[in-house]
ZATORZA-76613 format. One record per residue: residue in one letter; x, y, z of N, C-alpha, C in turn; chain. Coordinates in steps of 0.2 Angstrom, whole numbers. Each point is the difference from the previous one (the first is absolute). Example, Ala and Ser with C-alpha at 12.3 -4.5 7.8 and 13.67 -1.06 7.14 Angstrom:
2
<tigu resn="A" n_X="66" n_Y="-28" n_Z="39" ca_X="-4" ca_Y="6" ca_Z="0" c_X="4" c_Y="6" c_Z="0" chain="A"/>
<tigu resn="S" n_X="-2" n_Y="5" n_Z="-4" ca_X="4" ca_Y="6" ca_Z="1" c_X="-4" c_Y="5" c_Z="3" chain="A"/>
END
This chain:
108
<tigu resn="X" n_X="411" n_Y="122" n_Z="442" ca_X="1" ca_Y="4" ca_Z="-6" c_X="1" c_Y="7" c_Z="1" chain="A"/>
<tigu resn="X" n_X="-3" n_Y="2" n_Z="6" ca_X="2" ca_Y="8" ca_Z="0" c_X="5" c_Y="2" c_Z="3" chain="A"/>
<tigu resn="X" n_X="3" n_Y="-6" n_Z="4" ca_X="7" ca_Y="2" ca_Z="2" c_X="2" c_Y="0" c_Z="-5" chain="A"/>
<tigu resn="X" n_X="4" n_Y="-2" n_Z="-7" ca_X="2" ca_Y="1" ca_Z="-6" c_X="-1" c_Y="3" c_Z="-4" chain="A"/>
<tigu resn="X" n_X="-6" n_Y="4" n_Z="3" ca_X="-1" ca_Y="8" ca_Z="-5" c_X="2" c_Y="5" c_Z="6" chain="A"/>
<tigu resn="X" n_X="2" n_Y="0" n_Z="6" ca_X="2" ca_Y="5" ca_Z="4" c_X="5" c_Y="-1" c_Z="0" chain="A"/>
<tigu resn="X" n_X="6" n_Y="-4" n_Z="-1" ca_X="7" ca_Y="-2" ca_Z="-3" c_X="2" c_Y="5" c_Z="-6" chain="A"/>
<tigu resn="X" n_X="-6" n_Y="1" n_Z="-4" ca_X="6" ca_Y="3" ca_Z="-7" c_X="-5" c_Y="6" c_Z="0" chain="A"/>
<tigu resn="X" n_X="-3" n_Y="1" n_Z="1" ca_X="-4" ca_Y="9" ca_Z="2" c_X="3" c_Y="4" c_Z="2" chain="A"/>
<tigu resn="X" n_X="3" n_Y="6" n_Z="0" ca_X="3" ca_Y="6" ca_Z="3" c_X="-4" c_Y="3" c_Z="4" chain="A"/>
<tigu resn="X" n_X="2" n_Y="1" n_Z="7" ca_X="-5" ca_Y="3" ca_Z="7" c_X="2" c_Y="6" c_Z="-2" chain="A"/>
<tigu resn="X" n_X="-4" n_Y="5" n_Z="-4" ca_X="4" ca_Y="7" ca_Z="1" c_X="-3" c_Y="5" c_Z="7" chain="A"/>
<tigu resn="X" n_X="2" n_Y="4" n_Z="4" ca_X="-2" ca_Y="3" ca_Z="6" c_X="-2" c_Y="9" c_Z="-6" chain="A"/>
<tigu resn="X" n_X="-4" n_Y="2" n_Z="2" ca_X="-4" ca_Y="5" ca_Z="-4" c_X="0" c_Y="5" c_Z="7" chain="A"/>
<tigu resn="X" n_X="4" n_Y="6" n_Z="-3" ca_X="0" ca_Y="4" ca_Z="6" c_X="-4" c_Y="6" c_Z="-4" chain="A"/>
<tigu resn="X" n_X="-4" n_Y="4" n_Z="4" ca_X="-3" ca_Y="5" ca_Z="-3" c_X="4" c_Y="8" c_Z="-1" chain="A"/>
<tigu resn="X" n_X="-3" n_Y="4" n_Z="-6" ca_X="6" ca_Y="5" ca_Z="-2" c_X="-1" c_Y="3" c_Z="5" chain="A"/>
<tigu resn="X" n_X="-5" n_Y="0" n_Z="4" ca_X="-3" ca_Y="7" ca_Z="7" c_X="8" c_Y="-2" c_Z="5" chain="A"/>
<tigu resn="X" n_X="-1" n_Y="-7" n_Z="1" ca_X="6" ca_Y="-2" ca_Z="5" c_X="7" c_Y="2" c_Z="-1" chain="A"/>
<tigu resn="X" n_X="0" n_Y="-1" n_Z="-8" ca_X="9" ca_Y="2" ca_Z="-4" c_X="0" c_Y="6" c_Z="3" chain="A"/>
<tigu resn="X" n_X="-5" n_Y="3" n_Z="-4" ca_X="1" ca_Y="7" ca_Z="3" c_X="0" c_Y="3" c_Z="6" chain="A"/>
<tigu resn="X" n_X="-2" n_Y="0" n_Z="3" ca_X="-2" ca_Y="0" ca_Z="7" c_X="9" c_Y="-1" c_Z="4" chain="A"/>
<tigu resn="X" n_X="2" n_Y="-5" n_Z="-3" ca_X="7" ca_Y="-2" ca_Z="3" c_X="6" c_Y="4" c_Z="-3" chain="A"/>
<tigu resn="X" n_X="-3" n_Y="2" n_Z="-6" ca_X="7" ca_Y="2" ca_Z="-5" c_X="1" c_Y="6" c_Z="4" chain="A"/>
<tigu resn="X" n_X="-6" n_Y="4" n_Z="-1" ca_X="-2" ca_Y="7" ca_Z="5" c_X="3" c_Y="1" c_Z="7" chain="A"/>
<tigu resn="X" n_X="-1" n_Y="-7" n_Z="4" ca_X="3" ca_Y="2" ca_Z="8" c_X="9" c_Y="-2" c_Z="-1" chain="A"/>
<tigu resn="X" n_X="1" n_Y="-5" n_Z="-3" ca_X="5" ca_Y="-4" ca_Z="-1" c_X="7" c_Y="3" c_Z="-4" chain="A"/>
<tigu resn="X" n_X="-4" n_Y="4" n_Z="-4" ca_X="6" ca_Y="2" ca_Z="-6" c_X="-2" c_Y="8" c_Z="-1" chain="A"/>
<tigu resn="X" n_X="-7" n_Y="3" n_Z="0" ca_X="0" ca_Y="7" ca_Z="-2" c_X="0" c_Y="6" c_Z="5" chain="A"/>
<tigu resn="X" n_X="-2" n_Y="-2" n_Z="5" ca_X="-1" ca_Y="4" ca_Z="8" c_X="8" c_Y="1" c_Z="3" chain="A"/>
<tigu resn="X" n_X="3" n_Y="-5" n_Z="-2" ca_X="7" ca_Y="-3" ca_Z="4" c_X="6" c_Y="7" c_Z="-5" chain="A"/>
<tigu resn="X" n_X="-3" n_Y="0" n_Z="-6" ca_X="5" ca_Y="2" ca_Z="-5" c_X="0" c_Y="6" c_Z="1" chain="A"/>
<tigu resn="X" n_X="-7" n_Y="3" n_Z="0" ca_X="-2" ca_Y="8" ca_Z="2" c_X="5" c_Y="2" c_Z="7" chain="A"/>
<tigu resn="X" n_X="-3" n_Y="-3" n_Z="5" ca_X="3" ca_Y="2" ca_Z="6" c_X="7" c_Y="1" c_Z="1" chain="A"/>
<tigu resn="X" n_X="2" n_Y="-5" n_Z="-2" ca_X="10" ca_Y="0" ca_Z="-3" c_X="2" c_Y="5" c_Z="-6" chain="A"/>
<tigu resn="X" n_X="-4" n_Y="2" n_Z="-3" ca_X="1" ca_Y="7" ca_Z="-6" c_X="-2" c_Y="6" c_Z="6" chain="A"/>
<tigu resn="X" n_X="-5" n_Y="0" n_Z="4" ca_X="0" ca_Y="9" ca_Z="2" c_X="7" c_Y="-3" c_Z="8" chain="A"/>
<tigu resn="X" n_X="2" n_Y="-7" n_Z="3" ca_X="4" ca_Y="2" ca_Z="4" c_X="7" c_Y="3" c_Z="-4" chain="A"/>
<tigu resn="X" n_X="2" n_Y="-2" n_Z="-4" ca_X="6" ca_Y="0" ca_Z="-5" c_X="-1" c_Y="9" c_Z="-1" chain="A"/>
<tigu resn="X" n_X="-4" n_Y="2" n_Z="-4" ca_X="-1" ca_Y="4" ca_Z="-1" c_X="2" c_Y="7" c_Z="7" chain="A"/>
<tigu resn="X" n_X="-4" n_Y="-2" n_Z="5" ca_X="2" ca_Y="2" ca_Z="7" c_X="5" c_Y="-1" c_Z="4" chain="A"/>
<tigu resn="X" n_X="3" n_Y="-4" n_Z="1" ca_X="9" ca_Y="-3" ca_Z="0" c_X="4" c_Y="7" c_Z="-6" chain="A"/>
<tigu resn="X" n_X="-3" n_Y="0" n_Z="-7" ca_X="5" ca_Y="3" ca_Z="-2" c_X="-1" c_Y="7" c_Z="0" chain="A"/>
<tigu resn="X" n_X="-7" n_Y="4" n_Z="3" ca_X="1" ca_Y="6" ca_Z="1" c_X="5" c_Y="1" c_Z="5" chain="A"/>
<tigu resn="X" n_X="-4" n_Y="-6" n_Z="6" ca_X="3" ca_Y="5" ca_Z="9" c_X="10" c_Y="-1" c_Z="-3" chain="A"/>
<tigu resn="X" n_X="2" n_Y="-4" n_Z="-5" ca_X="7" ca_Y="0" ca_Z="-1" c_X="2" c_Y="8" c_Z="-2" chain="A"/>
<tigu resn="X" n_X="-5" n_Y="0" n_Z="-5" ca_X="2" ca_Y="6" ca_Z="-3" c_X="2" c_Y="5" c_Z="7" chain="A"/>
<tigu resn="X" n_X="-8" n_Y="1" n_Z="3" ca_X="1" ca_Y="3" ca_Z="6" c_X="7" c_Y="2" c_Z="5" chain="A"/>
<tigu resn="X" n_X="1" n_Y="-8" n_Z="1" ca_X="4" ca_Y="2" ca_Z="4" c_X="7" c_Y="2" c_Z="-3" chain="A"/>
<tigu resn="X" n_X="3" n_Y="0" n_Z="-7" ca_X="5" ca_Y="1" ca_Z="-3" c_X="-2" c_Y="7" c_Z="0" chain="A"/>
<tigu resn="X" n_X="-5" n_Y="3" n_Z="0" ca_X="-1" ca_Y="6" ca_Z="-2" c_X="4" c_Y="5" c_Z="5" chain="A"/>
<tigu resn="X" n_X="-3" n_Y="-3" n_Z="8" ca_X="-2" ca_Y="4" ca_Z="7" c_X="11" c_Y="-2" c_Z="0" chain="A"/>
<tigu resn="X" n_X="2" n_Y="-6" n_Z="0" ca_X="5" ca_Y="-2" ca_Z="2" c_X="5" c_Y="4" c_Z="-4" chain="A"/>
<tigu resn="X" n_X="1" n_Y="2" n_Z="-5" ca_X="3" ca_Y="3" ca_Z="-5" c_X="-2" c_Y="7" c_Z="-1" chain="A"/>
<tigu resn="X" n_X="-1" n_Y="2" n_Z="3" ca_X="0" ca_Y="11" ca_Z="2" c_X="7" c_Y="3" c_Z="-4" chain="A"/>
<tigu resn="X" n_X="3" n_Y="-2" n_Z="0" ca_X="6" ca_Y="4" ca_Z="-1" c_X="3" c_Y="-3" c_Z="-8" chain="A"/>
<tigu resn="X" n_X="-1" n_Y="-5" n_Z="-1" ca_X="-1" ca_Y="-2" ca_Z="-8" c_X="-5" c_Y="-1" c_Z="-3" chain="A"/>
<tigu resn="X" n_X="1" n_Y="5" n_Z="-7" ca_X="-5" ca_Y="3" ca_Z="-3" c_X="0" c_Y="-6" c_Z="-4" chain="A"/>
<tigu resn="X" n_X="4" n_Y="-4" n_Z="-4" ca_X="-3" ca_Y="-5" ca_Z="-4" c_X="-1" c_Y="-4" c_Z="4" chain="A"/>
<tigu resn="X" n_X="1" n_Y="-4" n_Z="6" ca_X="-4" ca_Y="-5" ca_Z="2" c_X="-9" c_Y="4" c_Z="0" chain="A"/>
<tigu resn="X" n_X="0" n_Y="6" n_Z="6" ca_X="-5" ca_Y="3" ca_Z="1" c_X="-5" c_Y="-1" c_Z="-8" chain="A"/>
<tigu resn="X" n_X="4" n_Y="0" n_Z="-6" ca_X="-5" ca_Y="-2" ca_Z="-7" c_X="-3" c_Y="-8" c_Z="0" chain="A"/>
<tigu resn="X" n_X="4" n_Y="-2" n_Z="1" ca_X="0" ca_Y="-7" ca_Z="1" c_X="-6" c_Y="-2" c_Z="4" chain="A"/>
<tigu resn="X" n_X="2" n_Y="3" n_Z="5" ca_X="-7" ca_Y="-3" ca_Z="6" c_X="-7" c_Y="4" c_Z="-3" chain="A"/>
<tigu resn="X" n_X="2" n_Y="8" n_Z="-2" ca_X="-7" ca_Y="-1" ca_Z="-4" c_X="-4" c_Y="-1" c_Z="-5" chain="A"/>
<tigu resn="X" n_X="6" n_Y="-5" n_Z="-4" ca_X="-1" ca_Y="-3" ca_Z="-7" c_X="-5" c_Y="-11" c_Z="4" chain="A"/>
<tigu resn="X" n_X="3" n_Y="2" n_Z="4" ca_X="-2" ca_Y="-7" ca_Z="2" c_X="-8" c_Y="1" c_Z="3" chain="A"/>
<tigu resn="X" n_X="0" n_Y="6" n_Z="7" ca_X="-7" ca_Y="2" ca_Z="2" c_X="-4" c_Y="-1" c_Z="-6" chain="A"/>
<tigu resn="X" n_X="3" n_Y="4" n_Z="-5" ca_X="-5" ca_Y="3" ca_Z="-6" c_X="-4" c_Y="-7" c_Z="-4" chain="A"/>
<tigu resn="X" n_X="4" n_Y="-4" n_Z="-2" ca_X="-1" ca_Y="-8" ca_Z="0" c_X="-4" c_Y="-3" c_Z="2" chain="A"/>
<tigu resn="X" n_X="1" n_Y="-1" n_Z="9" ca_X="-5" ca_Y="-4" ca_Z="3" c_X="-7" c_Y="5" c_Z="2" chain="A"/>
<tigu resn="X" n_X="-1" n_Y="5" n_Z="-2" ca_X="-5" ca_Y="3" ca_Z="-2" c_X="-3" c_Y="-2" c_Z="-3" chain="A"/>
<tigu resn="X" n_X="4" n_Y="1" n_Z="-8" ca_X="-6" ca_Y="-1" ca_Z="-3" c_X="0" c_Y="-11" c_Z="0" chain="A"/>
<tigu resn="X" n_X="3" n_Y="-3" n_Z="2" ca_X="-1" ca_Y="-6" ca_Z="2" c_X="-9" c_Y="-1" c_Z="3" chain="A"/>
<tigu resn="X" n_X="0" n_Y="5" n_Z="6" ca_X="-5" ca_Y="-2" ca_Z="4" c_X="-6" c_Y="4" c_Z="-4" chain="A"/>
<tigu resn="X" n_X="1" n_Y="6" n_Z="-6" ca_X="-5" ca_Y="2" ca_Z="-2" c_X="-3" c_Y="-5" c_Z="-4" chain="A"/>
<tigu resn="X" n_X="4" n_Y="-5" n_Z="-4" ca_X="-2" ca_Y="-4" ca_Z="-7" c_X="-5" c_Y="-5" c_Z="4" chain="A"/>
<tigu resn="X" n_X="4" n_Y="-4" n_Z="8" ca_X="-3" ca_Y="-5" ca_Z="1" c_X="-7" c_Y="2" c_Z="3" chain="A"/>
<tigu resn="X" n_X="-3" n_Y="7" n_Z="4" ca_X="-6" ca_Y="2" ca_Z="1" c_X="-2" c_Y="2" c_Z="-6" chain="A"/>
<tigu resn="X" n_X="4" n_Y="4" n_Z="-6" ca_X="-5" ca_Y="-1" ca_Z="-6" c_X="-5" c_Y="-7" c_Z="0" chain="A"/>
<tigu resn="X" n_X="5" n_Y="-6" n_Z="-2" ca_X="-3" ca_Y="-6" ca_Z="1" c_X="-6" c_Y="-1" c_Z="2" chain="A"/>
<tigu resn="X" n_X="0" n_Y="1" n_Z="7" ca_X="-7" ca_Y="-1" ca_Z="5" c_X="-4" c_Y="5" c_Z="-3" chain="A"/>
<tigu resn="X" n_X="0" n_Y="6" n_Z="-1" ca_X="-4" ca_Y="6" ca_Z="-3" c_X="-4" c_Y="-3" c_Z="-5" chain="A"/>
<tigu resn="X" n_X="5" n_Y="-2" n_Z="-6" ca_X="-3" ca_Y="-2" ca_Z="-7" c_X="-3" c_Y="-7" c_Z="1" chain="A"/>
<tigu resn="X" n_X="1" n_Y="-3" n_Z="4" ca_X="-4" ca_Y="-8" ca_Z="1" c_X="-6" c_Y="0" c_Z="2" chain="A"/>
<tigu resn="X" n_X="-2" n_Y="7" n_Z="7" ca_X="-5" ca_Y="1" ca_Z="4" c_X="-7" c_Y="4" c_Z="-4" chain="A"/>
<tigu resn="X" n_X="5" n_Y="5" n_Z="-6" ca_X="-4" ca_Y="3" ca_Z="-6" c_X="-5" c_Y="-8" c_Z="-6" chain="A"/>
<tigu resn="X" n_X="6" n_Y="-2" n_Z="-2" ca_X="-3" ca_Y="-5" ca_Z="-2" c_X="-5" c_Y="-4" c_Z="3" chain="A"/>
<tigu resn="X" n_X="0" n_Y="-2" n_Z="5" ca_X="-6" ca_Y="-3" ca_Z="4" c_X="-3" c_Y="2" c_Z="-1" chain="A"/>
<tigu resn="X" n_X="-1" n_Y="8" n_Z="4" ca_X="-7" ca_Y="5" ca_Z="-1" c_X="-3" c_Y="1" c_Z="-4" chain="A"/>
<tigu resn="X" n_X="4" n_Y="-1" n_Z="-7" ca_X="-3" ca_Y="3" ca_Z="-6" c_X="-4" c_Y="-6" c_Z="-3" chain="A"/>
<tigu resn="X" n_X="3" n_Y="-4" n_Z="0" ca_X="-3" ca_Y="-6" ca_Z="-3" c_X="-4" c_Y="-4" c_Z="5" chain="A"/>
<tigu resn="X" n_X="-1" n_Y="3" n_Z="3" ca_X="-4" ca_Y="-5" ca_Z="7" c_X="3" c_Y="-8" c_Z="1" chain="A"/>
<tigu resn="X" n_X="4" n_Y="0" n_Z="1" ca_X="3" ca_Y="-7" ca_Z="0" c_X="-2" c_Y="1" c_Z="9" chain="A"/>
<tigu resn="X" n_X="-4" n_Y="-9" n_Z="3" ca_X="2" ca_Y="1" ca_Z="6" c_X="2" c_Y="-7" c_Z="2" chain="A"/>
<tigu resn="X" n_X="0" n_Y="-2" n_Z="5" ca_X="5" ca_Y="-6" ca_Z="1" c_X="8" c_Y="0" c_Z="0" chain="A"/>
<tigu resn="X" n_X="3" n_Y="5" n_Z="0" ca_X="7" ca_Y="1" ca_Z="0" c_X="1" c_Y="4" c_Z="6" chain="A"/>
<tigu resn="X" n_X="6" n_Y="1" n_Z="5" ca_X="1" ca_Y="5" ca_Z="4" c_X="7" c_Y="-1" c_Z="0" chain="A"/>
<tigu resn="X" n_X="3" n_Y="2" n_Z="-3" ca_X="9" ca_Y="0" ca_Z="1" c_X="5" c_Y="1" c_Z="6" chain="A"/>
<tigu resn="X" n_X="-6" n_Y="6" n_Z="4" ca_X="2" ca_Y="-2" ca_Z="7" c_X="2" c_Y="-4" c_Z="4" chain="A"/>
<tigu resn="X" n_X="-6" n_Y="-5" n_Z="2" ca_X="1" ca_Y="-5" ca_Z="-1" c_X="1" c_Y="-6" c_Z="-1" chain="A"/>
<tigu resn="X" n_X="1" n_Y="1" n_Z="-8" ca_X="3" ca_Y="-7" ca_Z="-2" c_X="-5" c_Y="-3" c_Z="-2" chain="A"/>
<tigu resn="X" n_X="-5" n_Y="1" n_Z="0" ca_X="-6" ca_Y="-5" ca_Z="-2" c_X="-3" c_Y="0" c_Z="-5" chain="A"/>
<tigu resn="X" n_X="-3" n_Y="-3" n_Z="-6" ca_X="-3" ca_Y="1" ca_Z="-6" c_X="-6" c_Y="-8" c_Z="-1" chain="A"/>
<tigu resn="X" n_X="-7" n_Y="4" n_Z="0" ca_X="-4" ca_Y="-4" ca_Z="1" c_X="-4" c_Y="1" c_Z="-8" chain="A"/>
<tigu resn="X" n_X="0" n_Y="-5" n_Z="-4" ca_X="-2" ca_Y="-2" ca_Z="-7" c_X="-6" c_Y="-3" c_Z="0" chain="A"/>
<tigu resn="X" n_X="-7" n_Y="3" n_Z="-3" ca_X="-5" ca_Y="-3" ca_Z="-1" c_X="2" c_Y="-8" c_Z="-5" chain="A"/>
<tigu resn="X" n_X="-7" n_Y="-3" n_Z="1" ca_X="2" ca_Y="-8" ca_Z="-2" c_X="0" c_Y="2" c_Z="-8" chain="A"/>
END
């Protein structure tokens, strides 16, 4: 009889949210960051180098430091980021998280 109650029962796998998260964070929000300040970085040293390359043209020479100016403030919003994430921790005493990281440990 209990094989025919283990037949039509649904086995669900119960993962925990410390785990989701844990994973979403190494998997999907660490990965996003890093590829937002390289991007960012890619599009200054572009500017850069349009800038240096381009001496004798005044509108390219704009150009490169319209682009510079970009990946600037690129790099400024994504350590904004880390600034205001590392403030909210502090302030709230949240502990169990490190973004550095990648780790987030959740009481039960």
């Amino acid at each position: 009889m209990g094989f025919f109650l283990d037949l039509f029962s649904a086995n669900v796998a119960y993962a925990s949210i410390d785990s989701f998260i844990r994973n979403a964070d190494r998997l999907i929000v660490n990965p996003l960051i890093n590829l937002l300040f390289a991007l960012a970085l890619v599009y200054f040293l572009y500017g850069l180098f349009e800038f240096i390359a381009n001496g004798e043209n005044d509108e390219k020479k704009t150009t490169g430091k319209t682009h510079m100016l970009w990946g600037i403030v690129g790099i400024t919003i994504m350590m904004g980021v880390w600034v205001i994430l590392g403030i909210v921790l502090r302030t709230f005493n949240i502990t169990g998280i490190n973004p550095e990281q990648g780790t987030v440990n959740l009481p039960n």
